[in-house]
BABAGU-493712 format. One line per 5 residues: for each residue x negated, y, z negated of C-alpha. Coordinates in nm, 4 decimals, always signed. Example, Ala and Ser with C-alpha at 12.3 -4.5 7.8 and 13.67 -1.06 7.14 Angstrom:
% residues 2
-1.2300,-0.4500,-0.7800 ~ -1.3670,-0.1060,-0.7140 $
END
This chain:
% residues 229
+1.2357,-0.9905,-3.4901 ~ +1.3753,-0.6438,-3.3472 ~ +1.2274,-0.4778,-3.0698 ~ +0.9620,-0.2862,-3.1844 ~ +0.7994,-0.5160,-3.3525 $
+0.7922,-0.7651,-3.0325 ~ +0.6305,-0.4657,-2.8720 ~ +0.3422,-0.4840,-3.1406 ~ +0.2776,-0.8241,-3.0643 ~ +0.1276,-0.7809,-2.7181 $
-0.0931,-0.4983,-2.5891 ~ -0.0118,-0.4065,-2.2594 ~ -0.1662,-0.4389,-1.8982 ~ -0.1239,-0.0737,-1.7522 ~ -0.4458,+0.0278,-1.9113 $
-0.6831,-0.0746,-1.6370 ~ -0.6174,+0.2757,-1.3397 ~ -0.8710,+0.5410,-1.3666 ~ -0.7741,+0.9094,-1.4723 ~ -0.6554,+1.0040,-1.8316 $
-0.2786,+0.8743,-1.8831 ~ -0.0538,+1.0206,-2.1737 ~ -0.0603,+0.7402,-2.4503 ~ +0.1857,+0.6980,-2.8173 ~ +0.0431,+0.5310,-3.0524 $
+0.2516,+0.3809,-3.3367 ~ +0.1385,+0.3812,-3.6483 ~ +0.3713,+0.2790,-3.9783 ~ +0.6696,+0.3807,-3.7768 ~ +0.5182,+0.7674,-3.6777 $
+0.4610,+0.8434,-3.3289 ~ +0.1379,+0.9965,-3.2449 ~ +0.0911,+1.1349,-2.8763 ~ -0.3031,+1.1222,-2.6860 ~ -0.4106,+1.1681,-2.3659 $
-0.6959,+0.8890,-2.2426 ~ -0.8638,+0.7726,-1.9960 ~ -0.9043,+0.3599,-1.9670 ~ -1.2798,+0.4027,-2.1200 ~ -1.2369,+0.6288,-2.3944 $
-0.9336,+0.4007,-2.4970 ~ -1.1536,+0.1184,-2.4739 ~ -1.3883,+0.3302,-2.7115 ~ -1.1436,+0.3920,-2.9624 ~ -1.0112,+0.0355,-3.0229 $
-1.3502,-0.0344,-3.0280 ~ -1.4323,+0.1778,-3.3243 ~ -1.0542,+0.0912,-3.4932 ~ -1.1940,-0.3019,-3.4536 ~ -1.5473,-0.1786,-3.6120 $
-1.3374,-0.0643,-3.9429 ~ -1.1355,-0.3556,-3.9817 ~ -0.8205,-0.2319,-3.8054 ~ -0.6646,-0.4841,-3.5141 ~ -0.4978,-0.2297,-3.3059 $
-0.2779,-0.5558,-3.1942 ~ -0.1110,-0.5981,-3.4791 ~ +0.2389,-0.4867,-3.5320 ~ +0.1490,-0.1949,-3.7436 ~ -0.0088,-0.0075,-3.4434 $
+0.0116,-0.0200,-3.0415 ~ -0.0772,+0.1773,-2.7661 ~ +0.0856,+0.2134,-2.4435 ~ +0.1489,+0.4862,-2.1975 ~ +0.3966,+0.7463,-2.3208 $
+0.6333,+0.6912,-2.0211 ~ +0.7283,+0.3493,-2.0908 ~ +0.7798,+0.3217,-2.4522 ~ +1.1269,+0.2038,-2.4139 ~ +1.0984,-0.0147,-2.1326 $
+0.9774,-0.3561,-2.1903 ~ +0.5932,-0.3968,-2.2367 ~ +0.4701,-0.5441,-1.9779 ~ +0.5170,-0.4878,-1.5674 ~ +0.5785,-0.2032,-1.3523 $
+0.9208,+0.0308,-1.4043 ~ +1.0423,-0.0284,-1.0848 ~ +1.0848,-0.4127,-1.1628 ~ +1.4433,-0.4554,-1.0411 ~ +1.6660,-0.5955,-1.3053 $
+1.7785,-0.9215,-1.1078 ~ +1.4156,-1.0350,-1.0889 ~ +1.2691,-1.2433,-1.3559 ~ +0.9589,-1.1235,-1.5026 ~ +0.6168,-1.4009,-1.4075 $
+0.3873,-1.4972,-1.7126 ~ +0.0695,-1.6518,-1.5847 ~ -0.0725,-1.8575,-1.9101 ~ -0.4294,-1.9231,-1.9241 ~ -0.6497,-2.0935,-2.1665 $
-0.9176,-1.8122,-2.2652 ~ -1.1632,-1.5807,-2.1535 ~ -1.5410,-1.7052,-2.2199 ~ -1.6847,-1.3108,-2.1268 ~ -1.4411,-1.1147,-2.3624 $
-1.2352,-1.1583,-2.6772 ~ -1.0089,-0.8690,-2.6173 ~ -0.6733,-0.9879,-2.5479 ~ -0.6522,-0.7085,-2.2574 ~ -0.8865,-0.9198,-2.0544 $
-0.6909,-1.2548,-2.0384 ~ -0.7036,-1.3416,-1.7459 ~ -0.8888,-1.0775,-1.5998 ~ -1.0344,-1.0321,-1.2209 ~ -1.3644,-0.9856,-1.3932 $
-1.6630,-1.1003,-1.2411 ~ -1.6195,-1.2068,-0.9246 ~ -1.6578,-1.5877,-1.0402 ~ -1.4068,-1.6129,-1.3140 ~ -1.0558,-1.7826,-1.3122 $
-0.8766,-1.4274,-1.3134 ~ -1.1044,-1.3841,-0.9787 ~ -0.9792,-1.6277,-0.7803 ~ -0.6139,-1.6482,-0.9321 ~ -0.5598,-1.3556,-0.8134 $
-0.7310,-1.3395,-0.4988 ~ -0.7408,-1.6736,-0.3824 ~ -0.4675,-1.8404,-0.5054 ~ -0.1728,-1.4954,-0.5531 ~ -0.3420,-1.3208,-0.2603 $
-0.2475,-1.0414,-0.4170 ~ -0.4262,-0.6786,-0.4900 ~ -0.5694,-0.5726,-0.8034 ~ -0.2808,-0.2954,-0.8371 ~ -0.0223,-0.5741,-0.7863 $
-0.1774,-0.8132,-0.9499 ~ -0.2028,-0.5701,-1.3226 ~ +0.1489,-0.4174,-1.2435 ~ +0.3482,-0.7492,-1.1664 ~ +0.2148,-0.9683,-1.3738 $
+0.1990,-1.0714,-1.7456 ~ -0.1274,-1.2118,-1.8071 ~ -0.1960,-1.4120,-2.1746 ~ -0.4663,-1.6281,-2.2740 ~ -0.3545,-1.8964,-2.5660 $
-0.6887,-1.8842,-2.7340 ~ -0.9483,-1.6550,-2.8251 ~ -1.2844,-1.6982,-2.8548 ~ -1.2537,-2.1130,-2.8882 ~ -0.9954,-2.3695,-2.8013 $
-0.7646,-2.5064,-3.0821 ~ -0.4734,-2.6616,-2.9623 ~ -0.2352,-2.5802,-3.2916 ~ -0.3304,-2.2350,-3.2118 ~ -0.2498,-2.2274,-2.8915 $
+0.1134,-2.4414,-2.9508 ~ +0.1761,-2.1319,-3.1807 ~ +0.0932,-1.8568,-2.9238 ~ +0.3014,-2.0304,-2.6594 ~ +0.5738,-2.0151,-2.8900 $
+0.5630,-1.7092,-2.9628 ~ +0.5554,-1.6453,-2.5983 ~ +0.8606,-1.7868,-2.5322 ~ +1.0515,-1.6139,-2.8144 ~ +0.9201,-1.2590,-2.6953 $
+0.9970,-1.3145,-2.3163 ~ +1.3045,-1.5595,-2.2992 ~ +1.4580,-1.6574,-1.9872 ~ +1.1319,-1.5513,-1.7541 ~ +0.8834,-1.7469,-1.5140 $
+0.5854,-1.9241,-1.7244 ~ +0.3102,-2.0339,-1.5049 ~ +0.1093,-2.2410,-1.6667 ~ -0.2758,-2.3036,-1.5845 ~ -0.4344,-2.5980,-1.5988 $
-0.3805,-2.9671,-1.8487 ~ -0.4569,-2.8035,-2.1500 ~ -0.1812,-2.4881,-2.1194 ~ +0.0628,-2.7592,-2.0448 ~ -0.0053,-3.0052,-2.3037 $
+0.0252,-2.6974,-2.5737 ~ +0.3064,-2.5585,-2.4132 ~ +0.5214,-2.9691,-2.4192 ~ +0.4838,-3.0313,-2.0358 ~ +0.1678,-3.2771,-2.0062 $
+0.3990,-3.4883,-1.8137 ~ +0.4743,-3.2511,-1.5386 ~ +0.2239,-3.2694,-1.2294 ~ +0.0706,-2.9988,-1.0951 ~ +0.2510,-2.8010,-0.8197 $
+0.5628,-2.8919,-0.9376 ~ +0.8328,-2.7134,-1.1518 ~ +1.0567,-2.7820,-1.4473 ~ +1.3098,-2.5446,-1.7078 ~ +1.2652,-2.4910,-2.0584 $
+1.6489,-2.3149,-2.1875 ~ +1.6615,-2.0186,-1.9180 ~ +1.3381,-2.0494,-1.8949 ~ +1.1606,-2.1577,-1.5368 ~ +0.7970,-2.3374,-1.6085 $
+0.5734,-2.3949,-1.3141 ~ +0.2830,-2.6024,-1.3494 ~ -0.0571,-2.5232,-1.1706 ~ -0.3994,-2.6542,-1.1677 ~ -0.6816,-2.4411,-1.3955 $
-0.7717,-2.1853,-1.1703 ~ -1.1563,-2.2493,-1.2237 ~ -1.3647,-2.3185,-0.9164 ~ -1.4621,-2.6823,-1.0679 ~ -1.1110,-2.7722,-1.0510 $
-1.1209,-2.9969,-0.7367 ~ -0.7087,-2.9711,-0.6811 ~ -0.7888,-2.6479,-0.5003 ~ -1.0176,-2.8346,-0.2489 ~ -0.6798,-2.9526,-0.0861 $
-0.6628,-2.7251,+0.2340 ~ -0.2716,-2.6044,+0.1638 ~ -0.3251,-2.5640,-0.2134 ~ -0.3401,-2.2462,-0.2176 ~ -0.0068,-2.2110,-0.0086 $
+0.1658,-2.4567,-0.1994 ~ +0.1185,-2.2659,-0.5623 ~ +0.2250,-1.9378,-0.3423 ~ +0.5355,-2.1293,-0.1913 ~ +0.6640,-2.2324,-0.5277 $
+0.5654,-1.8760,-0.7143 ~ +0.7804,-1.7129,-0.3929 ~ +1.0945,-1.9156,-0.4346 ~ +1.1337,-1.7863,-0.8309 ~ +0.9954,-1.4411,-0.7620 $
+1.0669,-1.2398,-0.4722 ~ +0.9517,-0.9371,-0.5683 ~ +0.5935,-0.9873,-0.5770 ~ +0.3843,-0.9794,-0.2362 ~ +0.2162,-1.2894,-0.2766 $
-0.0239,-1.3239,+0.0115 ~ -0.0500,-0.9965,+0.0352 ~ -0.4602,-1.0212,+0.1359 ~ -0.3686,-1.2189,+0.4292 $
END
């Protein structure tokens, strides 16, 4: 698979700061160059969906003009000696648009307190320095989401896959690693948390939310986790 066509795979997070940013959209190989804000983007893919057309498929992407030839996901200024974090979630019960995986979206879901409870990070850190991917959409189905991790690790070898909860690790190989703890798959670093859902009593530990931030800090340095205080 060349490069392109990895970059069709996966839409990108960059989509979520207000004001109209300079997008490219690929279509059959042809450039085509729009200017949109987050909403009327939304709107579009909306209507593409509404006539049959995935704009996730490899045919057709959008992304901001600036960085179509830097890698798909995560800020520009991501220094090369840093390896690039993939939190891995299960899906997202409001939303069946792969740009919400994970999202910080209401206040009560998972990508709500990931990010601000457990990263301790802010929202512009948390969009910029982070690759965020759900295995499922919709509904669970574990041979669907053994096919998604795969294809996870083929498009972003030799990065940091955090994985969320029993299910992410049991379709990812790594039901027998604990939680809190890490392990390597090839270059590959895997580190295993607990489902970031409130009903998940792990977080009830008092330094839980330390601990995840500990291990996150020691295989990337670049992020400001704990940044909330």
């Amino acid at each position: 698979m060349n490069r392109d066509s990895n970059h069709r795979q996966i839409c990108i997070d960059t989509h979520y700061f207000p004001g109209k940013k300079p997008y490219v959209r690929i279509e059959q190989g042809k450039e085509q160059r729009f200017s949109y804000t987050w909403r009327e983007l939304c709107e579009v893919q909306d209507r593409m969906v509404s006539q049959g057309l995935d704009p996730s498929l490899k045919m057709m992407v959008w992304k901001p003009f600036h960085e179509r030839f830097q890698l798909e996901y995560g800020h520009h200024e991501w220094p090369d000696t840093e390896k690039r974090v993939v939190l891995v979630g299960e899906l997202n019960p409001y939303q069946n648009r792969r740009d919400f995986d994970l999202y910080d979206e209401p206040a009560s879901s998972a990508g709500s307190r990931l990010r601000q409870l457990i990263l301790g990070v802010k929202r512009e850190t948390y969009f910029r320095y982070f690759i965020r991917r759900n295995l499922c959409v919709k509904r669970w189905s574990m041979p669907a989401a053994r096919r998604e991790m795969e294809q996870l690790g083929r498009l972003l070898p030799g990065h940091v896959f955090v994985l969320l909860g029993n299910k992410v690790k049991a379709a990812a190989g790594f039901a027998g690693v604990k939680a809190f703890e890490t392990t390597t798959d090839g270059s590959s670093t895997i580190v295993c948390l607990p489902h970031p859902s409130g009903l998940c009593r792990a977080w009830n530990q008092l330094d839980a939310f330390e601990r995840a931030r500990n291990i996150l800090r020691k295989v990337c340095h670049h992020i400001p986790l704990g940044e909330l205080g």
